[in-house]
Structures are given as C-alpha cells and as structure tokens.
N, C-alpha and C positions, 0 to 999 in steps of 0.2 A: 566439458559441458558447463554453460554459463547459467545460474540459476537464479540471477537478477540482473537487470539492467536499467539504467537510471536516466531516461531519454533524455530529459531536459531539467535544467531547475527548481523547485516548486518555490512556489511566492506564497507570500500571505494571500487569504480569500483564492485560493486556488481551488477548486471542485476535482476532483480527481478520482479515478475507479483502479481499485489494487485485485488481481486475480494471482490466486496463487494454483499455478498448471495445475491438472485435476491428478496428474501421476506423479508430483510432488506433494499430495497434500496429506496430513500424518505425520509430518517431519518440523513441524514447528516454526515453517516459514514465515507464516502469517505474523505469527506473535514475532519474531523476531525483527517481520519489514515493521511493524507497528510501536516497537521499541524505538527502531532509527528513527522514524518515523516521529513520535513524541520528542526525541534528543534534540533532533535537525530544528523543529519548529521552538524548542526551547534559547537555541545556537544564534535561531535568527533574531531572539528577543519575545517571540511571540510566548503567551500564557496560557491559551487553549488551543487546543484542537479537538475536533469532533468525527464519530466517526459512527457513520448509519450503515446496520448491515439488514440483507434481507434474506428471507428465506430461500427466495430464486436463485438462481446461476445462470447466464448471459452462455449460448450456448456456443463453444469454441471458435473463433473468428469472427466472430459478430460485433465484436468491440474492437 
C-alpha cells in the first residue's frame, strides 16, 4: 500500500490542499508531509511557506 503520492510538482505561489486518509491519521503523517513540505520549498530557494488549517474536513471524494 502506497501512503503518499506526489501528482505533480509544486511551484512557488502554488495553493494546494493536503488530506491525510482519515484511517491513516494518528500516525504522524501530516507532520511528516509538512516537514518535506518546509525542506522542498526551502530546496527550491523559497523562505516562507504558509500553512491554513480549519477545523472542517472535505467529506471523502469531494476533493
């Protein structure tokens, strides 16, 4: 079983939405895509990244 997958490249000023499956979650994926995540944008030169979370959750294939 594959537990991430990386569709396309991210660019600078890219908008992007991270769901971590609802029967993975507990297991510290988040923090870890959000680590890559920080490095990648560091990689590419960039200084910031930002990151909005909400209380909701996008109800399974709706995204």
């Amino acid at each position: 079983m594959t537990n991430a997958v990386i569709i396309r490249e991210v660019m600078p000023n890219d908008d992007l939405s991270v769901v971590v499956d609802e029967r993975q979650r507990g297991r510290k994926i988040g923090s870890q895509l959000l680590m890559f995540a920080e490095n990648y944008v560091k990689a590419l030169g960039c200084d910031k990244i930002e990151l909005v979370s909400g209380l909701h959750r996008r109800q399974s294939g709706a995204h």
